[in-house]
C-alpha positions, 0 to 999 in steps of 0.5 A, a space after each residue: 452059653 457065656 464064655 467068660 473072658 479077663 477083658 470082663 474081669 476087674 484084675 486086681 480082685 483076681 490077684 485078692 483072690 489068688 493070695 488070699 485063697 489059703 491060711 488067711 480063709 482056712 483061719 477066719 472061716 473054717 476052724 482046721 483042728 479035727 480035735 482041740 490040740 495039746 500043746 505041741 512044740 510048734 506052739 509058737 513062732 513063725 521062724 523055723 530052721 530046718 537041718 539035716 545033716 549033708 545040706 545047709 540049714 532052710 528056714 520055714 515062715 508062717 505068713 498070713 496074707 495081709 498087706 498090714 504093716 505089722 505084717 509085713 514090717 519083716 523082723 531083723 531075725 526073718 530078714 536076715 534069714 532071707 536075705 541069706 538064702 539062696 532059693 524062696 518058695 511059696 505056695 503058689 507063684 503070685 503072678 499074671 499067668 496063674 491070675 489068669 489060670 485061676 480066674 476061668 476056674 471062679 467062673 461057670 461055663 457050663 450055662 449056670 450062674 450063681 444067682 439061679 444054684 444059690 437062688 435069688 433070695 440068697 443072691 439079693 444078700 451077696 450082690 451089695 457085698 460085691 459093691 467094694 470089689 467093683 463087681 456089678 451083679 451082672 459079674 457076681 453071678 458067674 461066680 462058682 459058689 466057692 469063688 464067690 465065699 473066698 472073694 467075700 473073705 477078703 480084705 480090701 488091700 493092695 495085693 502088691 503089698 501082701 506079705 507073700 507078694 512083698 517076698 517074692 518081689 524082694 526075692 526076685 530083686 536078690 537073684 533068687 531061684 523061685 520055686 512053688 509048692 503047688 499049681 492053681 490047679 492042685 488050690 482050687 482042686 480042694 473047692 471044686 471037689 467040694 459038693 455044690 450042697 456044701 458049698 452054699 451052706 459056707 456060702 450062706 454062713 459067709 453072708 450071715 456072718 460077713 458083718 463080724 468080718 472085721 473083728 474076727 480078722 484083728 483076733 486073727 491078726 492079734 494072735 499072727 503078731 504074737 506068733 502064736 499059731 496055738 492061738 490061731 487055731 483056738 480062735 477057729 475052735 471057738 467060732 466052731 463050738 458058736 456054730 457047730 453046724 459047720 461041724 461036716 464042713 470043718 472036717 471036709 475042709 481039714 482034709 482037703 485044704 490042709 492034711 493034704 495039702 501038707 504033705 504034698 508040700 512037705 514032698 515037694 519041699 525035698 529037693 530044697 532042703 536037700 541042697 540047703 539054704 532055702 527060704 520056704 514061705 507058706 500060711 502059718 497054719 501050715 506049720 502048726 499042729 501034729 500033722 503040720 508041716 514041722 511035725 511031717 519034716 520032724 518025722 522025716 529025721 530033720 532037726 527043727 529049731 525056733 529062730 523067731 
């Protein structure tokens, strides 16, 4: 058996993986609405209050994880809200050790490798995929299926220049308490639970699909810029009603990559609010649609106004 260690393991494309594994892959791949959505409150805008009354108002912030500089050129209204806040929270903490927590999950241990589970057909198509990456087919193929979908996802970018890594770098600077609303382990829980059958079938529509890449992320991109979050979600629909074979995978997905994980977000989101003037910064698609983030703390009696 291989036993996999970091020492074989190019670093940076660990930490492309780690802040790309949430909304930016949620978006441009697995369509998150259950059902077409009536138009919501929630509609539209990246910038939220959240208040209630015994603690200052919070603010919650819709990212998407990009290093683009339309992206992550911060408005005068989010980097004033920032730079007041006392406390910021992310999804998960962006740094070494969670890159290494995160990294032996990708790989197999068990004496599998990905070019035998996938078969070799499928595996001559993902090896020159990993080119860029810096990964040789002799490290592509210890990638766990899902490892592998989410690293063909994404982005040829700098992490340190990621939105979500821009802000906690810049809270740290300010002297903020940090804080994080999930573990690697709880992330990668919703793909390692997934069945190995459906596993490769995203991964071969990754494959199939990888040379509209590109374009799929400047609509995606598009629609960030405009906050339009009903838009995001519209884009998923249609690359959904282009492929409705992904149908069973959709529905795994909003459960396990999205539902769940809001609420468990929006528990550990709790103490925060209650002492008041926190930053919370998590994936745009978090905070959009009837069992999104804003809908949960609306429900949970917090008053929830637009700022940008």
């Amino acid at each position: 058996m291989r036993q996999f260690s970091l020492r074989h393991f190019d670093r940076p494309a660990a930490t492309r993986f780690l802040i790309g594994a949430c909304a930016l892959v949620l978006a441009q791949l697995m369509p998150v609405a259950a059902l077409i959505h009536a138009q919501s409150p929630y509609d539209k805008g990246l910038l939220w209050r959240i208040e209630k009354a015994g603690a200052p108002a919070s603010h919650l912030f819709g990212t998407i994880h990009l290093a683009d500089k339309r992206v992550t050129t911060l408005s005068d209204a989010v980097r004033k809200e920032f730079d007041a806040a006392s406390s910021f929270a992310l999804e998960v903490a962006l740094d070494h050790g969670n890159v290494a927590v995160l990294a032996t999950r990708m790989m197999y241990t068990d004496g599998r490798n990905l070019a035998v589970v996938a078969g070799d057909p499928l595996f001559r198509k993902i090896v020159p995929l990993t080119s860029d990456l810096g990964l040789p087919p002799d490290m592509a193929r210890l990638f766990k299926p899902w490892a592998m979908v989410l690293l063909l996802q994404m982005p040829q970018q700098d992490p340190a220049d990621v939105l979500d890594f821009i802000l906690q770098r810049l809270a740290t600077e300010q002297g903020k308490a940090l804080f994080s609303l999930e573990t690697i382990d709880e992330q990668v829980a919703a793909f390692e639970k997934m069945p190995e059958k459906e596993q490769l079938a995203l991964l071969r529509h990754v494959v199939e699909t990888h040379h509209e890449l590109e374009a799929q992320r400047e609509h995606l991109l598009e629609a960030y810029l405009q906050r339009d979050l009903g838009r995001l979600w519209q884009i998923g629909e249609a690359e959904l009603a282009q492929r409705p074979e992904l149908r069973p995978l959709k529905q795994l997905f909003d459960q396990r990559l999205l539902y769940d994980r809001n609420v468990r977000m929006a528990e550990r989101m709790q103490p925060l609010l209650k002492t008041g003037s926190a930053f919370i910064a998590v994936g745009a698609l978090h905070i959009y649609g009837e069992r999104g983030l804003l809908a949960l703390l609306a429900r949970d009696g917090y008053r929830i106004t637009r700022v940008y």
